[in-house]
C-alpha positions, -999 to +999 in steps of 0.1 A: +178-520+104+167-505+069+155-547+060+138-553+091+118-523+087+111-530+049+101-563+060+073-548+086+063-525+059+057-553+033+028-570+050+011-536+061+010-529+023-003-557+016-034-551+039-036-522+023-043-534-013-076-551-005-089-516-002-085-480+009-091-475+045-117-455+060-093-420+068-073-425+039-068-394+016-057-385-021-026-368-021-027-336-014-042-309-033-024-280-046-034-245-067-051-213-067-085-210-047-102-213-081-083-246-088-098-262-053-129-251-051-131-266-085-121-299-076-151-302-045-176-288-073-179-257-054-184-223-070-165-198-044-180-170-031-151-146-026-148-127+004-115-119+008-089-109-018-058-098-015-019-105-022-015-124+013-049-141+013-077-154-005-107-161+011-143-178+000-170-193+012-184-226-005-215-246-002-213-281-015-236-310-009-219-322+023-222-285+038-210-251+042-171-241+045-143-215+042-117-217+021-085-194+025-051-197+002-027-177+013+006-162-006+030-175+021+034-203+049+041-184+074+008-161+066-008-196+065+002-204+099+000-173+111-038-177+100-045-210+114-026-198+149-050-173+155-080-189+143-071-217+164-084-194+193-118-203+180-119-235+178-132-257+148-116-283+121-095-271+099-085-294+066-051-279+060-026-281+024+002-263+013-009-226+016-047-235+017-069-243+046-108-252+048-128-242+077-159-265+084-178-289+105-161-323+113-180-339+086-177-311+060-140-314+063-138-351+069-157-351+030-132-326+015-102-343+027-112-373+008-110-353-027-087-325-017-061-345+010-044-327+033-046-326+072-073-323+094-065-307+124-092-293+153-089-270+181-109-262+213-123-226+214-099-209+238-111-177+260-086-152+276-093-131+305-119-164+315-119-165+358-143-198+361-180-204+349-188-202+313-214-178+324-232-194+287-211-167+269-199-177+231-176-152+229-168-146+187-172-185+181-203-182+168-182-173+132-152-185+111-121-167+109-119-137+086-095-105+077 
C-alpha cells in the first residue's frame, strides 16, 4: 500500500516543481507578535497586552488587520471560537491568528503560512428577517 501511494505521490511532485501553485504557502510562521509583524513589514500597534494574549493592529500595503498571539492553545481556540460568532477570515498559526479581509489574509498567508479559515457572522436570539441590523460585526474581536 505504502509503494502504490509513493508512486501517486511521485508525479504530483513533479507537477509541482515547475512552479508554486497559486494557494501555496511558506511553512508556517512562528514567534512573538513582534517577530510576525516583522516579517509582513508591519509595525504593530498594540492594543492588547497581557500574559494570555497579545493583540495589535497592523496596516501593511495589502490592508488593515489584527494580529493576536496568545500564551496557550486552548486560549487560542478559545479566541477564534468566539470570534467565529462574527464572522470574517481568520489566517491562523501556532498560537497566532490574523483577522482581515479575504485578500489581506490571502497576502499574509503567503509570507507568514498558516491556515485560512472563514466563518459566517452568526446571530442568537434571530426569529426571521434581518431587519438590516449588523449586530457587533461591524468590528474585530477584542478583550
Amino acid at each position: 500500500m505504502a509503494a502504490a501511494l509513493t508512486a501517486l505521490a511521485l508525479p504530483l511532485a513533479a507537477c509541482d516543481a515547475g512552479g508554486a501553485e497559486p494557494d501555496a504557502a511558506p511553512r508556517t510562521a512562528t514567534g512573538t507578535l513582534e517577530q510576525l509583524a516583522a516579517k509582513v513589514d508591519c509595525e504593530p500597534n498594540i492594543q492588547t497586552n497581557a500574559e494570555e494574549l497579545r493583540q495589535a493592529n497592523c496596516e501593511t500595503e495589502d490592508g488593515a488587520y489584527v494580529l493576536a498571539t496568545f500564551a496557550t492553545d486552548r486560549g487560542q481556540r478559545e479566541w477564534i471560537n468566539e470570534a467565529n460568532d462574527y464572522g470574517g477570515t481568520y489566517l491562523v498559526g501556532r498560537k497566532w491568528v490574523a483577522v482581515g479581509d479575504e485578500k489581506v489574509v490571502t497576502a499574509l498567508r503567503g509570507r507568514l503560512g498558516g491556515a485560512v479559515e472563514t466563518a459566517s457572522p452568526h446571530h442568537s436570539g434571530s426569529s426571521g428577517g434581518s431587519g438590516g441590523s449588523e449586530d457587533g460585526h461591524s468590528g474585530h474581536h477584542g478583550s
